[in-house]
FIMI-617222 format. One record per residue (C-alpha): x, y, z; chain. Coordinates in nm, 2 decimals, decimal comma. Layout:
N
PT       c1       c2       c3   chain
PT        X        Y        Z       A
...
// end
This chain:
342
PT       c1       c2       c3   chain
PT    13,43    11,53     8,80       A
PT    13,20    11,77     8,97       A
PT    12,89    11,87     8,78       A
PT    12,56    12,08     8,90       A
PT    12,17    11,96     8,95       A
PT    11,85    12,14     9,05       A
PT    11,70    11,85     9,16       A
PT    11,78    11,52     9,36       A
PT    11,61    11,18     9,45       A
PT    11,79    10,94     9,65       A
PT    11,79    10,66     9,35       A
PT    11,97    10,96     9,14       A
PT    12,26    11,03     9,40       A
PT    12,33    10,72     9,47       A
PT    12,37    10,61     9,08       A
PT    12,61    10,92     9,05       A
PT    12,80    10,81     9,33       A
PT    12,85    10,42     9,25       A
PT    12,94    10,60     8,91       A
PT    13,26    10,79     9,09       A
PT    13,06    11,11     9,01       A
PT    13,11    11,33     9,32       A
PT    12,97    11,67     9,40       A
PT    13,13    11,96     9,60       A
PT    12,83    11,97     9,80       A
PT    12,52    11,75     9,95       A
PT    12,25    11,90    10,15       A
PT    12,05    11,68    10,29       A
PT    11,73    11,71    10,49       A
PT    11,40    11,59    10,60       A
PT    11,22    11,39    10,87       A
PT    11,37    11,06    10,70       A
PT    11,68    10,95    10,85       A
PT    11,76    10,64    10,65       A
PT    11,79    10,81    10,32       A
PT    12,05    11,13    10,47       A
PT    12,24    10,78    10,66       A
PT    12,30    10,59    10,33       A
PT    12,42    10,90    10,12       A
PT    12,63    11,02    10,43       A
PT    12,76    10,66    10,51       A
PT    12,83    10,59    10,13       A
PT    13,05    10,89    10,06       A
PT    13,23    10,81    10,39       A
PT    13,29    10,43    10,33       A
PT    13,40    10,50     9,97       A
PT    13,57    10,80     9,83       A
PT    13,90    10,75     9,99       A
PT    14,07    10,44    10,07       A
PT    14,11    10,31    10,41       A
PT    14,49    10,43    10,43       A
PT    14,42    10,84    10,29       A
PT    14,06    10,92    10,54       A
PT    14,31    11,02    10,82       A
PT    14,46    11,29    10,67       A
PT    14,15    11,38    10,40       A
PT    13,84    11,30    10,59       A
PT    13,68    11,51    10,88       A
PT    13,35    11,36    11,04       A
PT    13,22    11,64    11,27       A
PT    12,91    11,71    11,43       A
PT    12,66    12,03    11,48       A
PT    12,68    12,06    11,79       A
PT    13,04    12,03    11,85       A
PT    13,16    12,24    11,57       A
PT    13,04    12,60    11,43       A
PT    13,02    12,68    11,02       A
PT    13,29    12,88    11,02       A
PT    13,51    12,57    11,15       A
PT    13,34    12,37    10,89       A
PT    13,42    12,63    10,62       A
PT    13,77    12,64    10,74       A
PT    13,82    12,21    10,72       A
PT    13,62    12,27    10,38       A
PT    13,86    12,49    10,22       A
PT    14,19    12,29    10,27       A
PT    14,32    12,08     9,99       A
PT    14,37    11,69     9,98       A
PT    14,69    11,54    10,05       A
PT    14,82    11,31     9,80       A
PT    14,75    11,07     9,70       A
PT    14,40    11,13     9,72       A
PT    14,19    11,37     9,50       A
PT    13,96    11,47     9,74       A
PT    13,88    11,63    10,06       A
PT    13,57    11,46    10,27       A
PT    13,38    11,68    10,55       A
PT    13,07    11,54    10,70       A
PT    12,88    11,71    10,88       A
PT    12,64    11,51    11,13       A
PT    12,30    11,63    11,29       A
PT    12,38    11,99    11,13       A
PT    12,08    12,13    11,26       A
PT    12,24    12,16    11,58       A
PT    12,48    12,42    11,44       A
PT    12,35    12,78    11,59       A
PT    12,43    12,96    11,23       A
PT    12,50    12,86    10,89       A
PT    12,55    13,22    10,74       A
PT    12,97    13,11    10,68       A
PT    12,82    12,83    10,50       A
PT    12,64    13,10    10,28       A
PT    12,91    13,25    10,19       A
PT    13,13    12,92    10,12       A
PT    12,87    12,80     9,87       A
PT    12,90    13,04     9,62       A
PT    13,24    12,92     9,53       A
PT    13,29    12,55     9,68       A
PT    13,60    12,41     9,66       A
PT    13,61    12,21     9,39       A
PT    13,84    11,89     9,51       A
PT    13,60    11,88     9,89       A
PT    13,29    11,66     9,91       A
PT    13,08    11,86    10,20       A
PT    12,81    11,68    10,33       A
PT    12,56    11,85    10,56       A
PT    12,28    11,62    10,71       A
PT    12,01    11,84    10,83       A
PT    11,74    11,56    11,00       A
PT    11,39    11,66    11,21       A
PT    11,24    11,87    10,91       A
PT    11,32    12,08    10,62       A
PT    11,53    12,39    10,62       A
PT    11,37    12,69    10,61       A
PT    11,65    12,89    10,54       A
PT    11,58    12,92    10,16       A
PT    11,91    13,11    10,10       A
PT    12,14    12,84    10,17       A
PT    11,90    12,58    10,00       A
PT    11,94    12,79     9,72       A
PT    12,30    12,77     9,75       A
PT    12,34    12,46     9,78       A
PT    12,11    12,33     9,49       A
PT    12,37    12,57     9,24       A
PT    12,65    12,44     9,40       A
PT    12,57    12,07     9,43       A
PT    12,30    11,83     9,55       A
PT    11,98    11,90     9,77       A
PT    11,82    11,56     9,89       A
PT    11,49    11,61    10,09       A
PT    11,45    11,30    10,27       A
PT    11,07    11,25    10,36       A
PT    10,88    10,99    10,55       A
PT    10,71    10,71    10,40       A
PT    10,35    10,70    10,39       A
PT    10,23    10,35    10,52       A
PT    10,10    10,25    10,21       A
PT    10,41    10,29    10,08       A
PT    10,58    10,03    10,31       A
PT    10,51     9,74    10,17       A
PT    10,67     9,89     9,81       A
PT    11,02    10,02    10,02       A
PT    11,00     9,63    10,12       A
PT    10,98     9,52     9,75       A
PT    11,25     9,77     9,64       A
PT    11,50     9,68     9,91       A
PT    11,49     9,29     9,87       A
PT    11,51     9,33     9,49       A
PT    11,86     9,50     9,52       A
PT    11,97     9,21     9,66       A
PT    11,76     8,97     9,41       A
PT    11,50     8,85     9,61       A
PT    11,10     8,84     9,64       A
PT    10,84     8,88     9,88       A
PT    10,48     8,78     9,90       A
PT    10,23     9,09     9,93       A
PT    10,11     8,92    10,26       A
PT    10,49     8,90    10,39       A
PT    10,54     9,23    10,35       A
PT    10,25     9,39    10,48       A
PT    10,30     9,12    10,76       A
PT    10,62     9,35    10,82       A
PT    10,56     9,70    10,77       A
PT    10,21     9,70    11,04       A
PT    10,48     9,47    11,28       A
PT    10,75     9,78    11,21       A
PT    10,55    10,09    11,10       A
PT    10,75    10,37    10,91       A
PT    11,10    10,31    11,09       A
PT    11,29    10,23    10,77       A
PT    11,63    10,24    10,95       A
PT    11,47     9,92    11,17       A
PT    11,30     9,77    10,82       A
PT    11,63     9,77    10,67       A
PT    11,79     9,58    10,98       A
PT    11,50     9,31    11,01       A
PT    11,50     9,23    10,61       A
PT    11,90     9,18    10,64       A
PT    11,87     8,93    10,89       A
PT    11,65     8,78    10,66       A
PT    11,86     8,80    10,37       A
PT    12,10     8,64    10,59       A
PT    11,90     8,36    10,75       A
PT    11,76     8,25    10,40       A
PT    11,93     7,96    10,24       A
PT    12,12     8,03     9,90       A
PT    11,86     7,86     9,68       A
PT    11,60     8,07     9,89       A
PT    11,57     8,39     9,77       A
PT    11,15     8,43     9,82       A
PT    11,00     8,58    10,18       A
PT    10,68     8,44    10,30       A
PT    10,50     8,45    10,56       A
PT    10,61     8,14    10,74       A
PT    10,96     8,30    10,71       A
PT    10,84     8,62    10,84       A
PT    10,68     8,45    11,11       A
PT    10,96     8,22    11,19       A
PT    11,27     8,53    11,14       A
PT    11,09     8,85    11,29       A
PT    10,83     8,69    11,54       A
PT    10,51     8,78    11,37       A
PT    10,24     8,52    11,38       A
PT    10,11     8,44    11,01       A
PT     9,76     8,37    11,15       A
PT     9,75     8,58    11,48       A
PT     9,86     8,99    11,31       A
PT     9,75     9,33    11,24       A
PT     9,71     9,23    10,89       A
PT     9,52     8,93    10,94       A
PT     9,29     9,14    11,18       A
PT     9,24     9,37    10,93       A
PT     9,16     9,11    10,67       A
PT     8,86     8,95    10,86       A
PT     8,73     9,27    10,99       A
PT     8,70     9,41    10,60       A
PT     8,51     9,10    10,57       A
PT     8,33     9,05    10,85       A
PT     8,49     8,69    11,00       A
PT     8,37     8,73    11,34       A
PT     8,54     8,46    11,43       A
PT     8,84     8,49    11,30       A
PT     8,82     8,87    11,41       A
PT     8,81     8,77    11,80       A
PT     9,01     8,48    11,77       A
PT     9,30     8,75    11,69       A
PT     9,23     9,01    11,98       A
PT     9,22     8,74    12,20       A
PT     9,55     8,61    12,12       A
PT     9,63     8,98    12,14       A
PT     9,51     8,98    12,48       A
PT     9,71     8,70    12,60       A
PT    10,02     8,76    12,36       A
PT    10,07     9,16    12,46       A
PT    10,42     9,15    12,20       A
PT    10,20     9,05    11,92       A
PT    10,00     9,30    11,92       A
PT     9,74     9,49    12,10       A
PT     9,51     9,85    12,15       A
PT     9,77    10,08    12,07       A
PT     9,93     9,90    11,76       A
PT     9,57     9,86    11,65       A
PT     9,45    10,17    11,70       A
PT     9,68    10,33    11,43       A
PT     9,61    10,05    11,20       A
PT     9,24    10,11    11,23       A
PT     9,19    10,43    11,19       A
PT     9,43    10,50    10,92       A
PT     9,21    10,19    10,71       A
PT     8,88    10,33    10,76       A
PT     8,98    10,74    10,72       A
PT     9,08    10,58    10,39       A
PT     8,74    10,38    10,31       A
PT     8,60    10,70    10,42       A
PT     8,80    10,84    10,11       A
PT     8,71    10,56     9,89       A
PT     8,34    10,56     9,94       A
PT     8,40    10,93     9,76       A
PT     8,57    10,83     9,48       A
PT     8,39    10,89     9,10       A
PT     8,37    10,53     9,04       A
PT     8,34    10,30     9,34       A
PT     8,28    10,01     9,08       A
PT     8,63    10,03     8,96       A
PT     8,95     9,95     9,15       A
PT     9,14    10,19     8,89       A
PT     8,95    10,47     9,02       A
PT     8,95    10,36     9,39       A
PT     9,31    10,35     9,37       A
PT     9,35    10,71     9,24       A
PT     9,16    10,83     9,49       A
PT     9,34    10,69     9,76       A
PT     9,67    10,75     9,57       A
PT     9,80    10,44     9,57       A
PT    10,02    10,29     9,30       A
PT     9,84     9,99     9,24       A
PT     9,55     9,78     9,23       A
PT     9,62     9,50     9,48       A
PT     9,67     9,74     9,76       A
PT     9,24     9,89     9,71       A
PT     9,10     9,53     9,74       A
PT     9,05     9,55    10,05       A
PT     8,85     9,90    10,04       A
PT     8,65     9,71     9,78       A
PT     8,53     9,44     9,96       A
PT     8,54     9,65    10,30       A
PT     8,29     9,92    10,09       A
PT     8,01     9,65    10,05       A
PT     7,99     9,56    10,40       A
PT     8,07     9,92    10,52       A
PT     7,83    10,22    10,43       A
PT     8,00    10,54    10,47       A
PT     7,75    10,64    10,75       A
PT     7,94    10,33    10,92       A
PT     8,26    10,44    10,89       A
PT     8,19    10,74    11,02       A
PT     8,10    10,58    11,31       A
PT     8,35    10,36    11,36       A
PT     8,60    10,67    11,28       A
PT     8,44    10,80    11,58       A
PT     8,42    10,50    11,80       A
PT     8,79    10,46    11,73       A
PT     8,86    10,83    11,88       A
PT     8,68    10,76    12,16       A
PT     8,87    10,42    12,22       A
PT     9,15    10,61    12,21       A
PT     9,07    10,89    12,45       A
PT     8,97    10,59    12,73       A
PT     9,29    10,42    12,66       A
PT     9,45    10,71    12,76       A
PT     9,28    10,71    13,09       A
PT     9,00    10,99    12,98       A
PT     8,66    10,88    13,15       A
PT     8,78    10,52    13,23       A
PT     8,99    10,42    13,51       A
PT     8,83    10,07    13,51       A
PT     8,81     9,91    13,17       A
PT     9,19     9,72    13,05       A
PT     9,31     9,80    12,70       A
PT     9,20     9,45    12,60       A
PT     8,83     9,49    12,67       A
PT     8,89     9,80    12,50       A
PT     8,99     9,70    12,21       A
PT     8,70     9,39    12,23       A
PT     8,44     9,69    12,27       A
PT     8,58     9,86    11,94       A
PT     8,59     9,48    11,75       A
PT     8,21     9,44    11,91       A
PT     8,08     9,79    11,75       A
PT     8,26     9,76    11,39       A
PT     8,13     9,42    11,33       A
PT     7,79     9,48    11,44       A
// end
């Protein structure tokens, strides 16, 4: 049955669609890949059956195709048995005009599912995002913030009824950064690898599955620089130094100045006393993520940060070869670890 939405989120399509409920269109756009591949893949993989997607189903791409060719394959009927056309499609940015589209949208066929996967950005051609929202679905697919990583983390191993410590999963998304589609590969070779009576993530399997130390990571550097282990602080960029694949200046860098631009933000909140109102500041949507700018804000004045904020920039610029043709990226980063903790 084909019914009509203003507004989409992926958890919404994806219900309707495990529910049979299909649209006669899905727009989908926005720097997020992962999101317009699982819609796209879905409706591929399971409207028709196996035997009626030669005849039914068309998977084309925007470069290869133009939208009157896709309004053409869009307007033919389905061939029994099946109830429905499928046209997908792929990279549709790469079409040079959608104004056929336009036109097709104001009376979609009812018995075709078109799916148009706009990725790199948002369309900015309000007309046929209007179009499409009266006719069917619009999904905007953003990127996930990174301290929204660990939660995606959560959320994907729950669907398949399992846990992760916090520590695991920050372990994984500063290993990974925002590259969901290479996330969602590295936790199903977990899911795989862990034994049936298994179904928690630690840190040990982290280390032992996707080659992050435990003790020697991003996180843990983190950790003892927000409260000042010297020790343990160099102990890590050491190891860095001598273990280049577990880390080093330019997976730190990142790391470190998106931590302190946010204790920058913290130090401004109303109530610095209260992690409630730390957390709001900083937008997160819990607690246990603003300990660490809690702890970090006593040892940390915001004249400091500043600093460091600007020692990191300057880091930066000499690891890119800007008034340096000496120094290695692992004194570098030593230098930057020297000045923060002292």
């Amino acid at each position: 049955m084909a019914v009509k939405n203003t507004s989409s989120t992926f958890t919404t399509v994806m219900g309707e669609l495990k529910r049979g409920t299909y649209r006669p269109v899905y727009l989908l756009m926005g720097d997020e890949p992962y999101y317009i591949d699982k819609v796209s893949d879905f409706i591929s993989n399971s409207v028709l059956a196996p035997d009626d997607r030669y005849f039914n189903q068309d998977v084309v791409f925007g470069s290869d195709v133009n939208a009157a060719r896709v309004v053409e394959l869009s307007r033919g009927y389905p061939m029994m048995p099946a109830q429905y056309r499928v046209v997908v499609v792929k990279e549709a940015q790469d079409m040079k005009s959608t104004d056929a589209l336009e036109k097709y949208l104001e009376h979609p066929v009812q018995t075709t599912i078109l799916v148009l996967c706009f990725k790199n950005g948002v369309l900015k051609k309000r007309t046929l995002v209007d179009k499409a929202k009266a006719a069917g679905v619009v999904l905007e697919s953003k990127k996930k913030r990174d301290s929204e990583l660990p939660g995606f983390i959560e959320s994907y191993l729950l669907m398949h009824k399992m846990s992760i410590d916090p520590k695991a999963s920050s372990m994984i998304a500063e290993h990974i950064g925002a590259d969901l589609n290479r996330i969602a590969s590295e936790l199903d070779k977990l899911i795989v690898a862990l034994a049936d009576g298994d179904r928690r993530v630690t840190p040990e399997i982290v280390e032992q599955q996707i080659g992050v130390s435990k003790d020697f990571n991003i996180f843990e550097l983190q950790r003892a620089i927000v409260v000042k282990d010297v020790f343990k602080a160099n102990q890590i960029v050491n190891y860095f130094d001598k273990n280049p694949k577990s880390g080093g200046i330019y997976t730190c860098l990142p790391m470190l100045f998106r931590f302190f631009q946010n204790l920058m933000t913290a130090h401004y909140a109303p109530n610095k006393q209260s992690e409630t109102a730390v957390a709001a500041q900083l937008e997160l949507k819990s607690t246990w993520g603003v300990r660490d700018y809690m702890s970090a804000m006593r040892h940390y004045s915001a004249a400091k940060t500043l600093q460091i904020i600007y020692k990191i920039r300057e880091i930066d610029a000499k690891s890119k070869g800007l008034d340096n043709q000496t120094t290695s990226s692992g004194d570098l980063l030593k230098e930057l670890l020297f000045f923060i903790l002292h």
